[in-house]
C-alpha positions in Angstrom: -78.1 -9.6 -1.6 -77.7 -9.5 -5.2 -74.2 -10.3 -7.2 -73.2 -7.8 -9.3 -71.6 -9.3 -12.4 -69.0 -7.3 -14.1 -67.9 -7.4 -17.7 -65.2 -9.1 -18.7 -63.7 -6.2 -20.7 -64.2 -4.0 -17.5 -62.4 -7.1 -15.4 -59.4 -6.9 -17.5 -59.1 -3.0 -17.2 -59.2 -3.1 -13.4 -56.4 -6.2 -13.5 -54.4 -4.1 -16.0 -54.6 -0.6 -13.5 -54.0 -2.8 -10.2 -51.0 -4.1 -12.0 -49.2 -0.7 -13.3 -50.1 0.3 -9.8 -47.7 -2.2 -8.2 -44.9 -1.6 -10.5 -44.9 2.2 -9.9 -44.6 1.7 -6.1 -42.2 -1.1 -6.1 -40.0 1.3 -8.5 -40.6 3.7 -5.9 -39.3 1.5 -3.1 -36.1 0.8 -5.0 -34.9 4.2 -5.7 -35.4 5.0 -2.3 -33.6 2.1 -0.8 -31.0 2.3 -3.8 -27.1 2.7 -2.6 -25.8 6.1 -2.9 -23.2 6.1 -5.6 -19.6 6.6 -4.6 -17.8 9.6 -5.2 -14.5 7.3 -5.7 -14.5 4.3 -7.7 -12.1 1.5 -5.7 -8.7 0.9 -7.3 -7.5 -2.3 -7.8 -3.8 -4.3 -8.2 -2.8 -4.6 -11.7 -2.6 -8.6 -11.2 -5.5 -11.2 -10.9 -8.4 -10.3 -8.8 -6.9 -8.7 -5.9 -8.3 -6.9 -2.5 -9.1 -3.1 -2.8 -5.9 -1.2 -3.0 -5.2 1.2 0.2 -2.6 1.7 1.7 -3.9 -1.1 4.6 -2.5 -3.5 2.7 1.5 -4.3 2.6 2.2 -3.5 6.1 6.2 -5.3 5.3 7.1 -5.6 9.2 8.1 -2.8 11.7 11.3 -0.9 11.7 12.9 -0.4 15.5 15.5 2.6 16.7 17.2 1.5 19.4 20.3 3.0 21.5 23.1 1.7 20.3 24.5 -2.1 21.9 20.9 -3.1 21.9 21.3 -6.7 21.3 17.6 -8.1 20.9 17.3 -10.6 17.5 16.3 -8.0 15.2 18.6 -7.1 11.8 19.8 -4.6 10.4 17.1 -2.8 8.2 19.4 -1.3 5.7 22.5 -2.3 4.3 24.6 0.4 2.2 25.0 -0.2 -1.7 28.7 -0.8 -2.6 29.3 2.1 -4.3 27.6 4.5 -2.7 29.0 7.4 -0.9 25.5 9.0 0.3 25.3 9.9 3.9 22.8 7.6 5.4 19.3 9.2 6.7 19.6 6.6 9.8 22.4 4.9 11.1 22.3 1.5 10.3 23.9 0.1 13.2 21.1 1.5 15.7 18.0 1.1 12.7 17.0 -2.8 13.1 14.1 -5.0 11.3 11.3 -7.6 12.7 8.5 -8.7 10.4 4.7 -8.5 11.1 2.6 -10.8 12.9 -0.8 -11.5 13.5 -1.0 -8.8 15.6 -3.0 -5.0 14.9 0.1 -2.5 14.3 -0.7 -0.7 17.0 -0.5 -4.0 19.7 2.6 -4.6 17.8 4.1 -1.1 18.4 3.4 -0.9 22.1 4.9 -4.4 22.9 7.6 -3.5 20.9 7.9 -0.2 22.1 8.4 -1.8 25.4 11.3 -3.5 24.8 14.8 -1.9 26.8 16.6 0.3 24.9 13.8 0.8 21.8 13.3 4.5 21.1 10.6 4.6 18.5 8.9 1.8 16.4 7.2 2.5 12.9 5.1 0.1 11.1 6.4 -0.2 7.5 3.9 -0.3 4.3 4.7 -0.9 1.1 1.8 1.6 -0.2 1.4 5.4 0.5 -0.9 6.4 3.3 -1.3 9.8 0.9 -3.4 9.7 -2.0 -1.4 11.8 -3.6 1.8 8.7 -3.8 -1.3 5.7 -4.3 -0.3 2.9 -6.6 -2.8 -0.2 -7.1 -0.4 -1.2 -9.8 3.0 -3.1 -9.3 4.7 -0.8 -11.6 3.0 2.6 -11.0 1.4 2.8 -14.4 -1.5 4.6 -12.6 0.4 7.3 -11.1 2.3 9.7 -13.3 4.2 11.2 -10.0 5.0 7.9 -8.5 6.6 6.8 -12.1 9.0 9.9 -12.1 10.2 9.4 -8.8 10.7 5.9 -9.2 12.7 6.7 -12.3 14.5 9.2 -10.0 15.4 6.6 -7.6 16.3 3.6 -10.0 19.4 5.8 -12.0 20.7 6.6 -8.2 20.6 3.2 -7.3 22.6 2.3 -10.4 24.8 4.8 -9.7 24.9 3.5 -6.1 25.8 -0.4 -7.2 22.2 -1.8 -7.5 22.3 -4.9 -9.9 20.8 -3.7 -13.0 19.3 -6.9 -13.8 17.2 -6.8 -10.8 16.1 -3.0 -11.1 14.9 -4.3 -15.3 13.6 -7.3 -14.1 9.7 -7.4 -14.9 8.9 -9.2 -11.9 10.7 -6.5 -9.6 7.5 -5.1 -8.1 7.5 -0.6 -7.3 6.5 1.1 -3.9 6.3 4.2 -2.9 5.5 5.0 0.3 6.2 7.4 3.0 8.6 7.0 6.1 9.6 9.1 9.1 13.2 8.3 9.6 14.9 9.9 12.3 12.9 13.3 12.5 12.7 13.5 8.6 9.1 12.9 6.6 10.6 11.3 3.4 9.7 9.6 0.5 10.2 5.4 0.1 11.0 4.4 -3.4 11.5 0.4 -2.6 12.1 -2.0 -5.8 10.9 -5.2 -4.4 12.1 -8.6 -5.8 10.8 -11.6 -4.8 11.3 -14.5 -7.5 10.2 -18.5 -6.2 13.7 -19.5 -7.9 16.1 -17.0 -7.0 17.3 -14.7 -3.5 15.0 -12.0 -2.7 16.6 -8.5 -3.1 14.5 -5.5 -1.8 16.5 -2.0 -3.1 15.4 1.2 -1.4 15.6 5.1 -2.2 14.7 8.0 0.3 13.8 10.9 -1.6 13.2 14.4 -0.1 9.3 15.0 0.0 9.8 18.5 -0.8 12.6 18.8 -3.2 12.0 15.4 -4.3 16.2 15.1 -4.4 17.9 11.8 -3.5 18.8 11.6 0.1 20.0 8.5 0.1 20.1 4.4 -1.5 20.2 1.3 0.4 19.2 -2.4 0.7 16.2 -3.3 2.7 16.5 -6.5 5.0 12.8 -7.1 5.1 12.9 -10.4 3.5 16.0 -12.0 4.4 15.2 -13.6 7.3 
């Protein structure tokens, strides 16, 4: 059988076509197998290079109502502010503290929840599980609403007894959240201060979700263990 020799010029063509070939395909391969681009871009913590924001994150401990002598080692969630003459949303007495553990919240509810004399258990978060009250940043720059209810709830708790100097403080980190207390929805406003050198002071004010008035102003005993 006789070799066919082809021209150089026509070698080069064919290499040239082959080539442009395999491009088109494997540009074909990667718009197919390209990721679907997300509708929401993830939010992130104002500070360092943080974990996605959500509200999965800051889950503080869980808060236990319990009938009244109850006399497990929990604390007092709340304490009332010195000045203030608010009707509590809870009572006080009955409304107790324990922190999280390595537990999923709902393992932790159920044990809990098993305890004599507990009613009712509810994880506590430090972020909203409603978009609508979301902050990724520690002091809600990102969230026009959150700002003016966290302005609400600072001049109440001044007006309550809150130490100013802990409410101006820049590394008093701002939370809002939402709670059921009792049978009531309401809104969490929680001024969180944890300095290495100093006490840690956690201020809290329930807001009405619809009204968005002040219910009432306490001190949270999530870190004072």
């Amino acid at each position: 059988m006789k070799n066919v020799r082809i021209p150089l010029k026509l070698q080069i063509w064919i290499l040239v076509i082959l080539a442009c070939a395999s491009v088109t395909v494997l540009g074909a391969t990667l718009v197919n197998h390209a990721p679907a681009a997300s509708s929401s871009i993830p939010r992130y913590f104002g500070a360092g290079s943080a974990p996605i924001c959500g509200n999965q994150l800051g889950l503080i401990g869980y808060s236990l109502s319990t009938e009244r002598g109850y006399t497990g080692q929990e604390k007092p969630e709340f304490s009332n502010l010195p000045s203030s003459h608010r009707q509590p949303v809870v009572d006080v007495s009955t409304t107790l503290f324990t922190k999280a553990d390595a537990e999923s919240p709902d393992q932790a509810s159920s044990r809990l929840l098993a305890r004599p004399h507990v009613l009712h258990v509810e994880p506590i978060y430090a972020l909203s599980s409603d978009p609508t009250y979301l902050s990724c940043d520690y002091h809600l720059r990102d969230n026009h609403l959150d700002q003016n209810l966290a302005n609400a709830a600072r001049a109440a708790l001044l007006n309550d007894g809150a130490d100013a100097s802990i409410l101006s403080d820049d590394r008093t980190m701002e939370f809002v959240s939402i709670r059921q207390l009792g049978n009531k929805e309401v809104l969490q406003i929680a001024f969180v201060y944890l300095p290495v050198d100093g006490p840690h002071v956690v201020y809290t004010a329930f807001l009405d979700k619809s009204s968005q008035n002040i219910l009432w102003t306490a001190q949270a005993n999530w870190y004072n263990s």
